[in-house]
C-alpha positions as CSV (number, residue, x, y, z in Angstrom):
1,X,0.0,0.0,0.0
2,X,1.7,3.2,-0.7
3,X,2.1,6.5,1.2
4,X,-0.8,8.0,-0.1
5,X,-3.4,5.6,0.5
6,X,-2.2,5.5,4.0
7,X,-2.7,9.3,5.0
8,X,-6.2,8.8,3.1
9,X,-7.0,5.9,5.4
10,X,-5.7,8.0,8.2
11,X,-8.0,10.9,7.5
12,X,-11.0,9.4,6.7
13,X,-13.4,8.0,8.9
14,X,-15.3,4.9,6.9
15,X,-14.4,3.3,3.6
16,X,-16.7,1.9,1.2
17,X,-16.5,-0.2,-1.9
18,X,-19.3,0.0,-4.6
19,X,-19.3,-1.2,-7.9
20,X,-15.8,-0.5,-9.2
21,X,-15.5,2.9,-6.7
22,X,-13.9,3.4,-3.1
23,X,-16.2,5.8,-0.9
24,X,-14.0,7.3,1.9
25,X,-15.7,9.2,4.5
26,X,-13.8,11.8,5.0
27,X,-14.0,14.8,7.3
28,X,-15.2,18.4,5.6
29,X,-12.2,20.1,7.0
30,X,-9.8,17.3,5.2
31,X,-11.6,17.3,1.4
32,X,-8.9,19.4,-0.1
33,X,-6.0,17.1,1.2
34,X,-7.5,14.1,-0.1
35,X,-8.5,16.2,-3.1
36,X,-4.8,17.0,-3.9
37,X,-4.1,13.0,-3.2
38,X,-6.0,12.2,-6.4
39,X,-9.5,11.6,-4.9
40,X,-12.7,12.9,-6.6
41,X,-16.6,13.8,-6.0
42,X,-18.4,11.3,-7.9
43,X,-21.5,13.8,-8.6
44,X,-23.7,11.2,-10.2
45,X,-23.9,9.4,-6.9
46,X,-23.3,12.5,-4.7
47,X,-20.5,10.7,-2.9
């Protein structure tokens, strides 16, 4: 597991797998970190 899936653990609070996708709960305050790390809003499913 690299570096950066390991801070995005650390910061979020629940993970979920749908489909092809990983849902990470993560904390308002902390969207822009993991936003910089490569994650994205899926707005189709609002998650």
């Amino acid at each position: 597991m690299t570096n950066i899936m390991k801070n995005i653990i650390n910061i979020s609070k629940n993970i979920f797998v749908e489909s092809h996708h990983v849902y990470i709960d993560v904390p308002f305050d902390k969207k822009d970190i993991v936003k910089r790390k490569g994650a994205k809003w899926d707005i189709e499913n609002k998650k």
